[in-house]
Each structure stands twice: as structure tokens, then as C-alpha cells.
C-alpha positions as CSV (number, residue, x, y, z in Angstrom):
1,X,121.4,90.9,154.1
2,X,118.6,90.4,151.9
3,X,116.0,92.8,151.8
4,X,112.4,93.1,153.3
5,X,110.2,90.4,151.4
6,X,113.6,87.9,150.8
7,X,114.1,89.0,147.3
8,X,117.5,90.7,146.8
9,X,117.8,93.6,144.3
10,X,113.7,94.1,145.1
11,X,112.5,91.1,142.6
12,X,108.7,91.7,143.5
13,X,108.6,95.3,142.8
14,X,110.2,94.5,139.0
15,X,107.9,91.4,138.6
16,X,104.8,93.7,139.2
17,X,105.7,96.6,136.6
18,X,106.7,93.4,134.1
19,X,103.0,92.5,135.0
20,X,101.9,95.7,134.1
21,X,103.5,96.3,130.8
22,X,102.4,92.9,130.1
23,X,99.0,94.0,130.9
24,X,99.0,97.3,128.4
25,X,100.7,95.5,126.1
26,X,97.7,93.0,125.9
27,X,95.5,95.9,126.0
28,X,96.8,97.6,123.0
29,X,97.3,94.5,121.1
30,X,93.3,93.9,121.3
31,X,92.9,97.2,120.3
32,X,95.0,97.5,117.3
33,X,93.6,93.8,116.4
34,X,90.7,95.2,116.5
35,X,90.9,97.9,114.2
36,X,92.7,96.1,111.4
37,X,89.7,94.5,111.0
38,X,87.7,97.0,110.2
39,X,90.5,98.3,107.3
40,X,90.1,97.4,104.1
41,X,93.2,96.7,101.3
42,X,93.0,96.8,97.6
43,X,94.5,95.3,94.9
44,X,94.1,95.8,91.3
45,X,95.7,93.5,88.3
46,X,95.2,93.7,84.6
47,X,96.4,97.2,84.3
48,X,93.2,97.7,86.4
49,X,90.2,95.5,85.2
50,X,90.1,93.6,88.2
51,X,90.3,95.1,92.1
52,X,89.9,92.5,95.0
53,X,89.3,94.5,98.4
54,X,89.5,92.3,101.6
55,X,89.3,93.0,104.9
56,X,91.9,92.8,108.2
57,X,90.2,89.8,109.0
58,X,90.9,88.2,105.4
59,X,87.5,88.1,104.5
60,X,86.9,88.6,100.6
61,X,84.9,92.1,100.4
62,X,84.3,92.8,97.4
63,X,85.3,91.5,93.5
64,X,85.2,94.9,90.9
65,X,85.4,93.3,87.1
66,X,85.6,95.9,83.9
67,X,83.6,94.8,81.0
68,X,87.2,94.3,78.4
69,X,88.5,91.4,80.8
70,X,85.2,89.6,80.4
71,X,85.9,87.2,77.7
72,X,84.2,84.3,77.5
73,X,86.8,82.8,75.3
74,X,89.6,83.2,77.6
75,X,88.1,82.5,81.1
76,X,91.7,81.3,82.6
77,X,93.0,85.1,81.8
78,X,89.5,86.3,84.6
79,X,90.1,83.5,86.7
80,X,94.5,84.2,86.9
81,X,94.1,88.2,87.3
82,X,90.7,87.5,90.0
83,X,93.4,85.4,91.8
84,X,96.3,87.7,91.3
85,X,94.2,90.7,93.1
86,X,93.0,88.6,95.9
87,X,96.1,87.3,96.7
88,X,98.3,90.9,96.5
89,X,94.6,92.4,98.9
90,X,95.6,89.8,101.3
91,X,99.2,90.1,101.1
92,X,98.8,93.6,101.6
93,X,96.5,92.8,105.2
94,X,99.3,90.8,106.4
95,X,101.9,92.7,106.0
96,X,99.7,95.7,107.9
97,X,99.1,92.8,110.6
98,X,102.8,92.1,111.0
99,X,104.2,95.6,111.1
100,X,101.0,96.2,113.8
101,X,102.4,93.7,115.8
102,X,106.4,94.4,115.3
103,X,105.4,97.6,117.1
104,X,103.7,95.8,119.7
105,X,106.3,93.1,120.3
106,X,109.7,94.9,119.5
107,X,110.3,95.4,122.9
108,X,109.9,92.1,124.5
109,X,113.7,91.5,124.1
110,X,114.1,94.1,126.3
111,X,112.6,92.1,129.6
112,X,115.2,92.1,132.2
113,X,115.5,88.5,132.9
């Protein structure tokens, strides 16, 4: 005989803890979005004349350029290691942002549907 409600096994009693977690999990997801936002990442190229820092949000912070790789005879050489540090910052913020949300998502397989 089915029990009080009609669900068998006590379906609505599962389906509002599965609601819950949902709930936190959305909760903490926010949360941790919002704080890699506010981190910065930094990435330095040639040998350490150029540093890109960007922000969770992949916003371009801030550019730091020493004097010896301004050379107004090789510009490609600034423009290639400017690229190379803004590109590793942002790697570097998305990787962050992916193990963030691993954490946050590595349980969903364990839903019992």
C-alpha cells in the first residue's frame, strides 16, 4: 500500500532536501563567484619585464613594463611578451574559476534519480 501522500518510498520528503541542497548549493556558488572577482592573478614574461595582473572577472588591471624591454626598434618583441602575460593572468583566473566550481558541482552526480 502506498504511503500517506501517494508517493511510495516517501518521494516528497527526498524532493524537498534535493531542493534544499539545490538551494545552498546556489548560495555558495554566488558567494564563491563573488569573491573570485575581487582576486587578482599575475603573470610575468620576459624573464620578468612585463607582469599583466587581471582580475576574476577578466578585467585587465594593471600592465607593469621594465625600462630594457622598451625598444622602440623591436616593438613586436613588447607587443608578443604584453600578450603572453595577459594571456597566462587570464589563464591563471580560469583555471581558479573552474576548480571553484568543480568543488561546487562534483557532487551533482550523486542526485538519486
Amino acid at each position: 500500500m502506498a504511503k500517506r501522500g501517494g508517493f511510495p518510498g516517501g518521494m516528497p520528503g527526498n524532493m524537498n532536501n534535493l531542493m534544499k541542497q539545490a538551494q545552498r548549493m546556489q548560495r555558495q556558488m554566488e558567494e564563491s563567484q563573488k569573491e573570485m572577482e575581487t582576486k587578482e592573478f599575475t603573470a610575468k614574461t620576459g624573464g620578468g619585464a612585463v607582469e599583466a595582473v587581471v582580475n576574476g572577472k577578466k578585467e585587465v588591471l594593471r600592465i607593469k613594463l621594465a625600462e630594457e624591454i622598451v625598444d622602440p626598434e623591436d616593438i613586436e618583441t613588447l607587443q608578443d611578451a604584453i600578450l603572453a602575460a595577459i594571456n597566462e593572468a587570464l589563464r591563471q583566473a580560469d583555471e581558479a574559476n573552474a576548480e571553484i566550481m568543480g568543488k561546487m558541482t562534483g557532487g551533482l552526480g550523486g542526485f538519486p534519480f
